[in-house]
Each structure stands twice: as structure tokens, then as C-alpha cells.
C-alpha positions, 0 to 999 in steps of 0.5 A: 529183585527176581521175577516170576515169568509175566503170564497176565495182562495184570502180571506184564503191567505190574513187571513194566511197574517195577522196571519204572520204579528201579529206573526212577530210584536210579535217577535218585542216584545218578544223572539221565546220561549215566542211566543204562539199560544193563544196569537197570536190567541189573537192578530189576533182576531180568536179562536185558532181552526181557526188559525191552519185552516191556521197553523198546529201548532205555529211552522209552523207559525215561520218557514214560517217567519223564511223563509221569514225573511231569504229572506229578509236578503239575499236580503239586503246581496247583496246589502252590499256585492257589495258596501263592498267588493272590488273583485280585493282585496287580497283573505284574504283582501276579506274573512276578509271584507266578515266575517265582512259584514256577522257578522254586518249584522245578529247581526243586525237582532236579530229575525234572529238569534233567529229563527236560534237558535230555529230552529233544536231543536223546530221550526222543531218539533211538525209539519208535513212531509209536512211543514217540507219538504216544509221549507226545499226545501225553505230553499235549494233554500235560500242556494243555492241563499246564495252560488251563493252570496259568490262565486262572492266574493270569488270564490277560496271556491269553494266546501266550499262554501255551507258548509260555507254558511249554518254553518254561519246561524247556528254560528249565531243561536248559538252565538246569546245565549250567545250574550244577556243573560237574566235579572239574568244572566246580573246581574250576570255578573255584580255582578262578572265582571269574569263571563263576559267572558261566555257573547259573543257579537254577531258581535265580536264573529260571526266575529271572527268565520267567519273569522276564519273559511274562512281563514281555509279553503281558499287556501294558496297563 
């Protein structure tokens, strides 16, 4: 991929596009922690100096996708939800097809989870009080869209709504470790089958977590 020089309001977001499109297919191929920036100025054809003209460091690149992946999510989200959930169920019945709904539908999207696991401990450090607050206020408005979502399923949350919302991003961020260990420590596992038990599927164990949790905190009938 080679660039011409951005001369454009149109022309430099077009060229922050395409460093997002080569770091998105890069997560295709490779964990958040082997992700550089001489790699993906590699890739996008632009010297690294020209690359942190559009990103100021490799973790701005990641959290703008990491927003724009969530996006993507929860959009799909409501479209499962409204086909899945049966809103004139038994409360339980609701929270046990909702905990399901969200599990599935995170452990499918590997990078997701990765990014939400990376998410407090790297991709939020090494950049500015800007980009850090400008990720933030769009991560308040997914929130918020997420909250709205749960809400016309399981009303009965209420005030535990937005809690539950964002503690399921970050039960998957963290599960999501020990649901795909690497190369030594799966022959480990199986070298030693007890050891297995440190392995946690991402939908059992995410399942589990968020029935577990919204059982908790709905109302007793």
C-alpha cells in the first residue's frame, strides 16, 4: 500500500482509514501484544514518523478500533436480543436467555475480547489526556446504548443495569486469558489433563459469570 502526501481534510481521514483498516486485519492474524507500530507502518506503506501524524502512539490506534469493534457489537446485539429473548418469559427465564445471548455473542469476537482485556492495563496508557477522554466519552455513550438495550429485556435491573453492562465487557476481557491459552501452556494441559482445570472456555465460563451475576442481583419474585 503506498500514499500519496495528505494534502485534504478528506484526503488525511481517508489515510487515518486505512492505518485502521491494516491494524483491524493485523488483529485478524496476531494477539493485541504482538501488534507494533513498525509493523503497521510496515504494512500501511508510511514511515512510522507519518503514522503518529494521524495516531499518537500504537495505543491510540487500538482503542479508536476497540471503539469502533464495540460499535459493531452492540449493533449486532440488538438484532440477537430481539429475536432471542421472549419479553413476556418469567424474569429468570429472561436473565438465563440474556446471559446466553451475551456470552455467545462475545466469545464469538475473539479481538473484542482481547482489546478488553488489554484495555485498562495497556491500551489506556502511553497516550494523551485527550485521546484518553475522547475513548471515554465514547465509551460512556456505548454504555449507555448497552444499558438502554438490557433494560427493554430486563427492566426489573433497573439501577443495575449500567453496572451489569459494563462489568460483562470486562468478565470478557478477563475470561477471555484463560479461554485460549498459549502454544506451552496447552501442551501443558495436555501433558497433565488436572491442570486443565486453569483452561476456562470463554461462553461456558462467560455464561456462567453472567447468569450467575444477574440472578444475584434481580429481585426475588
Amino acid at each position: 500500500m503506498t500514499f500519496q502526501r495528505a494534502r485534504t481534510e478528506e484526503q488525511r481521514e481517508a489515510r487515518r482509514r486505512a492505518i485502521l483498516d491494516v491494524a483491524s486485519a493485523m488483529l485478524d492474524e496476531m494477539p493485541v501484544a504482538a501488534v507494533t507500530l513498525n509493523e503497521l507502518s510496515r504494512r500501511v506503506g508510511l514511515a512510522k514518523p507519518n503514522v503518529l501524524r494521524y495516531f499518537e502512539s500504537r495505543e491510540a490506534v487500538l482503542l479508536e478500533l476497540l471503539d469502533r469493534f464495540l460499535q459493531e457489537w452492540l449493533a449486532d446485539l440488538e438484532g440477537d436480543l430481539a429475536t432471542g429473548v421472549d419479553t413476556s418469559a418469567p424474569m429468570a427465564q429472561r436473565a438465563t436467555a440474556v446471559a446466553g445471548l451475551l456470552s455467545r455473542s462475545l466469545a464469538a469476537r475473539v479481538v473484542l475480547c482481547d482489546l478488553f482485556n488489554a484495555q485498562g492495563s495497556v491500551l489506556e496508557h502511553n497516550v494523551s489526556v485527550e485521546v484518553v477522554a475522547r475513548y471515554k466519552r465514547a465509551s460512556l455513550q456505548r454504555l449507555t446504548s448497552m444499558t438502554s438495550l438490557i433494560l427493554v429485556y430486563l427492566p426489573e435491573l433497573g439501577e443495575h443495569a449500567t453496572p451489569f453492562s459494563l462489568q460483562t465487557m470486562v468478565m470478557a476481557g478477563a475470561l477471555s486469558a484463560y479461554g485460549t491459552p498459549p502454544p506451552s501452556l496447552r501442551a501443558a494441559y495436555a501433558a497433565e489433563p488436572e491442570l486443565a482445570r486453569f483452561h476456562l472456555p470463554l461462553p461456558e465460563a462467560l455464561n456462567l459469570a453472567l447468569t450467575a451475576t444477574l440472578l444475584g442481583v434481580l429481585p426475588r419474585p
